[in-house]
C-alpha positions as CSV (number, residue, x, y, z in Angstrom):
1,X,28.3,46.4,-70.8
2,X,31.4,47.3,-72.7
3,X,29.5,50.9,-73.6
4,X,29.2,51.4,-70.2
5,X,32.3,50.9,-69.0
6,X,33.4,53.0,-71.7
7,X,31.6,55.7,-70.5
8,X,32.8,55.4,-66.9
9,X,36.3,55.2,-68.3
10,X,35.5,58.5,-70.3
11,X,33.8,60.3,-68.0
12,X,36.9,59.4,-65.0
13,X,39.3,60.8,-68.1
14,X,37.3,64.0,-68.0
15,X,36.6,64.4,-64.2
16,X,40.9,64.0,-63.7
17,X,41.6,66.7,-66.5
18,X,38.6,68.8,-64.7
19,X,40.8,68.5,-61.4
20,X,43.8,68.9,-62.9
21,X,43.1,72.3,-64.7
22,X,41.2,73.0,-61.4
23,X,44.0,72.8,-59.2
24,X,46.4,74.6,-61.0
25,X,44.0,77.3,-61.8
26,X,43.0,77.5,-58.0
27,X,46.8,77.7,-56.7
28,X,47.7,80.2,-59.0
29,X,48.8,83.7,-57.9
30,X,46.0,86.6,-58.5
31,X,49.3,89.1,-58.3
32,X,52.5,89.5,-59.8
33,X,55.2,89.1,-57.6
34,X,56.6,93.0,-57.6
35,X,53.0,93.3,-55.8
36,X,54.1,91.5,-53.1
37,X,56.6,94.1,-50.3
38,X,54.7,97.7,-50.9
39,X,55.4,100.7,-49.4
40,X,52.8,103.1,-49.9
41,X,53.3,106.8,-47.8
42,X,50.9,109.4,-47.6
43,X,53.1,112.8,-46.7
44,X,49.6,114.5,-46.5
45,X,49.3,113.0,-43.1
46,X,50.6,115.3,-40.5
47,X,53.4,114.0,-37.9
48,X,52.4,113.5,-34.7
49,X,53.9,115.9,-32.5
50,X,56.0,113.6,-29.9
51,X,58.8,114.5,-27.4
52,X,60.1,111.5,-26.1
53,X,58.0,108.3,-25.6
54,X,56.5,106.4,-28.6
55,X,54.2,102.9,-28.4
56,X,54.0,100.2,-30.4
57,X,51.9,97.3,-31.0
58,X,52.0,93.6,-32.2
59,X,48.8,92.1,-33.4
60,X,47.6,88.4,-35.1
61,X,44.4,89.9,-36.4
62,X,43.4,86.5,-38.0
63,X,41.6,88.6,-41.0
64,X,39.0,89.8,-38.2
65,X,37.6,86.1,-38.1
66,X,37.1,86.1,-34.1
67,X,37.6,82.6,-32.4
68,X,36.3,81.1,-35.8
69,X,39.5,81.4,-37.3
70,X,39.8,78.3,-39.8
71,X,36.8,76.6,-38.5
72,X,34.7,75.0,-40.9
73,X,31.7,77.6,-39.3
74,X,29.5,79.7,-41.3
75,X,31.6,83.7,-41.0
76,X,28.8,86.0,-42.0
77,X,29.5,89.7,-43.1
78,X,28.2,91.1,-39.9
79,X,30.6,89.4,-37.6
80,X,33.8,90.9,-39.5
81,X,32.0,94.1,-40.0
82,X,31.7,93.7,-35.8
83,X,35.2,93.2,-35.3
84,X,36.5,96.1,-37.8
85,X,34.8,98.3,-35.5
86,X,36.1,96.6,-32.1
87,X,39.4,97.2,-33.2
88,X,38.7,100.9,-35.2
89,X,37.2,101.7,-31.6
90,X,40.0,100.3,-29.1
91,X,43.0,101.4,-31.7
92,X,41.6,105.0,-31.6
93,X,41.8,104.7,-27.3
94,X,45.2,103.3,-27.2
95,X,46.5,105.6,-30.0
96,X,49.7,103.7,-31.0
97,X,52.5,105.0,-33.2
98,X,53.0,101.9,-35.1
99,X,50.9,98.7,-35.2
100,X,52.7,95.4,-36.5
101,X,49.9,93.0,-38.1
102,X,49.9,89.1,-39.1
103,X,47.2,87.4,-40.9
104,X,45.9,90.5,-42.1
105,X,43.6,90.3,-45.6
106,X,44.1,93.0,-48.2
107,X,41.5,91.0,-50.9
108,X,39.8,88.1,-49.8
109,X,36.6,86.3,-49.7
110,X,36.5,85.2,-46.7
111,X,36.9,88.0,-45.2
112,X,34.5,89.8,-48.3
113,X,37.1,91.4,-50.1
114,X,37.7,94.2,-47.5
115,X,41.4,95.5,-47.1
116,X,42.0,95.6,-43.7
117,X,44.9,97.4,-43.6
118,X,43.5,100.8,-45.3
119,X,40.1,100.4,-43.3
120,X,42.6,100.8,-40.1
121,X,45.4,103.0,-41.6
122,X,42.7,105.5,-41.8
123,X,42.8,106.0,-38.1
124,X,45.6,108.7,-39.2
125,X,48.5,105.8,-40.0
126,X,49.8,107.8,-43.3
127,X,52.9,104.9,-43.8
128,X,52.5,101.1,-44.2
129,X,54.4,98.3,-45.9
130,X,52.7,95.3,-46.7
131,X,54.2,91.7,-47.3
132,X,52.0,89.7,-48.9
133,X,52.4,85.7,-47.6
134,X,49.3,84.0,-49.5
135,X,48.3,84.5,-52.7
136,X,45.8,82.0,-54.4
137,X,43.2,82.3,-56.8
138,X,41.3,79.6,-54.6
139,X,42.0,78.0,-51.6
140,X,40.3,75.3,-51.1
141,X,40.1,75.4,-47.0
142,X,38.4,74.3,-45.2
143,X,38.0,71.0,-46.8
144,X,34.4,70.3,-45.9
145,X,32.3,71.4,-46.6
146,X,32.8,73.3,-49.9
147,X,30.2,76.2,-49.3
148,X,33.0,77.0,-46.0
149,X,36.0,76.7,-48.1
150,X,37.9,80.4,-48.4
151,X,38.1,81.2,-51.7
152,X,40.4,83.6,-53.2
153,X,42.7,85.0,-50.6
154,X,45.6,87.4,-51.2
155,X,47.1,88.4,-46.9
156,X,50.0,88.5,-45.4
157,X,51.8,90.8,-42.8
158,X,51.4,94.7,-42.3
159,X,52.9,97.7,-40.6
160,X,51.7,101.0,-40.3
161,X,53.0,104.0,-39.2
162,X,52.6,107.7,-38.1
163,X,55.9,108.1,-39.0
164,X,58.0,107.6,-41.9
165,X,59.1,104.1,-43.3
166,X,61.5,103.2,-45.3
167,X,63.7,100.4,-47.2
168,X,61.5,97.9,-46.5
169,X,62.4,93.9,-47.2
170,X,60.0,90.6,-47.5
171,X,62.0,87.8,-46.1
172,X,61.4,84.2,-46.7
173,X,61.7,81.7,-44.3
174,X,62.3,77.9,-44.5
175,X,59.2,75.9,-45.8
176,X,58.6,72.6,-43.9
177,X,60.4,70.6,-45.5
178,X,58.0,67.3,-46.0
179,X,54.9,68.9,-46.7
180,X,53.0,66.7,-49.5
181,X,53.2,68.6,-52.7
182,X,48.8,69.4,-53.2
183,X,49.6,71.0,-49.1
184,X,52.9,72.8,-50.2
185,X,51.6,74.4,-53.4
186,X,48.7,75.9,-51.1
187,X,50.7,76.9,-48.1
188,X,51.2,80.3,-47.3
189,X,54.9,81.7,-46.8
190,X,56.3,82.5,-43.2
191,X,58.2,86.1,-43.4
192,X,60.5,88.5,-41.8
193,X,58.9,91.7,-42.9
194,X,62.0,94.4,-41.9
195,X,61.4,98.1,-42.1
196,X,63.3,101.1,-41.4
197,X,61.3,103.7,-39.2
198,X,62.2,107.4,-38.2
199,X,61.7,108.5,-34.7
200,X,62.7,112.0,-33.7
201,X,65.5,112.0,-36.5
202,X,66.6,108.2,-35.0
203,X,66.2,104.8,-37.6
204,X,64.4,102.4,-36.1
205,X,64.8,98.6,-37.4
206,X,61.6,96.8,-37.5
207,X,61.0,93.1,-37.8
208,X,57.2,91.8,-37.4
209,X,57.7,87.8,-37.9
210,X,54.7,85.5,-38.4
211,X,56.7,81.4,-37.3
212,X,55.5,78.5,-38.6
213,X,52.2,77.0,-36.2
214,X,52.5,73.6,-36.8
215,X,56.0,71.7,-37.5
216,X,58.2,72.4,-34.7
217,X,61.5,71.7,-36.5
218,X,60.7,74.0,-39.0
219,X,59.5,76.8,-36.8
220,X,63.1,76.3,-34.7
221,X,64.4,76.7,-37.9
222,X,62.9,79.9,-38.9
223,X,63.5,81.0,-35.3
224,X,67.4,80.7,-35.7
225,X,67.1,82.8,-39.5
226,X,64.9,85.8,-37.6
227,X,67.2,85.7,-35.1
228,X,70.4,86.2,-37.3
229,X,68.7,88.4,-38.5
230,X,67.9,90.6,-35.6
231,X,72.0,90.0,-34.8
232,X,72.7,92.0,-38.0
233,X,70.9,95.3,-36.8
234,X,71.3,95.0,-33.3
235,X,74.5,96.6,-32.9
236,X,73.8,99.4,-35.3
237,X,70.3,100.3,-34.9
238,X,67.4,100.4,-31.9
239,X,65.9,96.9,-33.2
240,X,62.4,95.8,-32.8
241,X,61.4,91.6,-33.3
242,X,57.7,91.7,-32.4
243,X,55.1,89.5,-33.8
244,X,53.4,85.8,-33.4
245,X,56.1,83.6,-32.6
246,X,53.6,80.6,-32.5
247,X,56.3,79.4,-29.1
248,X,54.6,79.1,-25.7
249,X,56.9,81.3,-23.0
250,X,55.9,78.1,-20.6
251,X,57.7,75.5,-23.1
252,X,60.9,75.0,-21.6
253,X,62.1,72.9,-24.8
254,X,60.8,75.9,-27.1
255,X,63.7,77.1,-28.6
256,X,62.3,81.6,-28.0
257,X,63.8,80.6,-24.1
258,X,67.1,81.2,-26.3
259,X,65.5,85.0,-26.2
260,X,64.1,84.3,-22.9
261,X,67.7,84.1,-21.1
262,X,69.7,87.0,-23.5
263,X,70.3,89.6,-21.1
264,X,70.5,92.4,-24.0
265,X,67.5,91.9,-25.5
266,X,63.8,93.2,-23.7
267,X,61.1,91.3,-23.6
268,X,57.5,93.5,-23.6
269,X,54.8,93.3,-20.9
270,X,56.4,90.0,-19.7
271,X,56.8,88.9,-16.3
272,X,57.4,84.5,-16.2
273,X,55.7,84.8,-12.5
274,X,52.7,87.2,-13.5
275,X,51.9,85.9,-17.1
276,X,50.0,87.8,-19.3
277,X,48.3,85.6,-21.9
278,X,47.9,86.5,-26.0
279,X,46.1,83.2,-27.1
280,X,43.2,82.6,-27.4
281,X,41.2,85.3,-26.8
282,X,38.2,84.0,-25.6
283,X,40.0,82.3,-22.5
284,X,43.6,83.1,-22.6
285,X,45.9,80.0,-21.9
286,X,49.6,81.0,-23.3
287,X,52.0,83.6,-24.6
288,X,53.0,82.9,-28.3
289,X,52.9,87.2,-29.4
290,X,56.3,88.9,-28.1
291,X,57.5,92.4,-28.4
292,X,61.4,91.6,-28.2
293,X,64.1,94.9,-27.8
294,X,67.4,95.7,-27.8
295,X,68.0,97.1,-24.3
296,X,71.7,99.4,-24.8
297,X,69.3,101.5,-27.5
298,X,65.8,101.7,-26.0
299,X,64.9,102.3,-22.7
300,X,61.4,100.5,-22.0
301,X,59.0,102.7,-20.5
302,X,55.4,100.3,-20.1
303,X,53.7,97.4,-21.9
304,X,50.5,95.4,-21.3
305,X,48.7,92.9,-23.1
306,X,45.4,94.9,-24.5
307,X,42.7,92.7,-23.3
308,X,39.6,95.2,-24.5
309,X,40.3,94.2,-28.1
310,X,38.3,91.2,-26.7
311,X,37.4,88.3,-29.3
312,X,37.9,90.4,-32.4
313,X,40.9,87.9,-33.4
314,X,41.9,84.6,-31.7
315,X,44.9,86.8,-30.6
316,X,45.6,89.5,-28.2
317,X,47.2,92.4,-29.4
318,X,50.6,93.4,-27.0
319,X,51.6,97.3,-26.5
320,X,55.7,98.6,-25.7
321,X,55.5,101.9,-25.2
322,X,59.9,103.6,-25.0
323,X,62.1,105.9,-25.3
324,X,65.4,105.7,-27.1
325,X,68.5,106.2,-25.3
């Protein structure tokens, strides 16, 4: 008997050190950190040739996952290959200037190690910045079962341009502040991604956001930093806030309605009476993807919500086309 239990205790011993060396290995970064804000330019790309009007567009691809976005579902190659070509297909119709992406993968096993954002920069986007806003070696999610979980993941937030970019940043937001620490050590980082572009000799402030989903008091947190910092380029530069604000425009407690009721900032394609939905896809039932503008520096021109990218993400992509003033 006391062998036994002996070999119990030992083998526990063992299985604790296996986890332990497990989980650090798994939430270890694949990167170093410099890896993490890139701006990479191809000059060999010609400028489009543009007189007044440019478009934009804000886009959760959710790694080209469809509606199965962290479901514990089998994603087989064929379904992201599928969506890579929706969106190739509907991008190269609607022709935007600049596309704004969250949850986009650059290396990742889910998503089988494609980098998204070069397989649509080749559409003829020769500038993108990249913010990478998960990094782990492993992640085990889903938690069950094991053969779903996601592997190595490295993803995060793009832009990409036909015209240049420049000075880019990779802003942190608040953390939720009472996460467990085996959840925090895995959970990915919200940004502000902010990027300079040119238009027609004119800088152009960028700031594609990606808010916090889940914890309401941290997302109103992150809300009020984003919107400081759209305060300190609003007065000096045409700004652009687009992204996933994860804030339904029907909440009246959210805390966007503080955007909602500023008569100097533009909202994008967005009429309270005549609502056009971004999530989820497959039957649209809220706004949580904003294009947001300062209105003394550009004029808006149109915008719609692009319904024929269909169920390649969970999300609907949202299109601004303007001038500047």
């Amino acid at each position: 008997m006391k062998r036994f239990l002996k070999f119990i205790f030992r083998f526990l011993i063992l299985l604790i050190i296996a986890f332990v060396v497990f989980f650090f290995w798994a939430s270890s970064a694949t990167l170093d950190e410099s890896e993490y804000a890139k701006l990479i330019e191809d000059k060999s790309t010609e400028l489009p040739v543009n007189d007044s009007v440019f478009s934009i567009v804000t886009y959760n691809i959710g790694y080209l996952s469809g509606m199965t976005n962290n479901l514990p579902v089998a994603k087989p190659r064929k379904l992201f290959d599928d969506n890579l070509a929706t969106v190739l297909s509907e991008t190269k119709k609607v022709n935007p200037d600049i596309i704004a992406f969250q949850e986009i993968d650059y290396n990742a096993s889910r998503s089988y190690g494609v980098d998204q954002q070069e397989e649509i920069a080749k559409l003829g986007y020769g500038y993108k910045v990249k913010a990478i806003n998960w990094d782990e070696r492993y992640l085990p999610f889903p938690y069950w079962p094991i053969s779903m979980q996601f592997g190595k993941v490295v993803s995060g937030q793009s832009i990409i341009s036909k015209y240049p970019l420049k000075e880019h940043q990779r802003i942190v937001l608040s953390r939720v502040a009472d996460e467990p620490f085996y959840r925090d050590v895995f959970y990915l980082e919200r940004l502000a991604q902010v990027v300079k572009v040119k238009l027609n000799g004119k800088e152009v402030v960028l700031i594609n956001i990606h808010l916090e989903a889940f914890d309401i008091a941290t997302r109103d947190i992150q809300f009020e930093e984003v919107l400081q910092l759209f305060n300190q380029y609003k007065d000096t530069y045409p700004t652009i806030l687009l992204g996933d604000f994860n804030a339904s425009a029907t909440d009246e407690t959210a805390i966007i309605q503080k955007v909602f009721t500023n008569t100097e900032i533009g909202n994008a394609a967005f009429n309270l009476q005549n609502l056009e939905k971004t999530f989820d896809s497959k039957d649209p039932y809220e706004r949580i993807d904003y294009i947001f503008y300062t209105k003394n520096s550009i004029e808006y021109v149109s915008g719609r919500v692009l319904n024929e990218f269909k169920q390649a993400s969970d999300h609907l992509p949202v299109l601004m086309e303007f001038r500047l003033k």
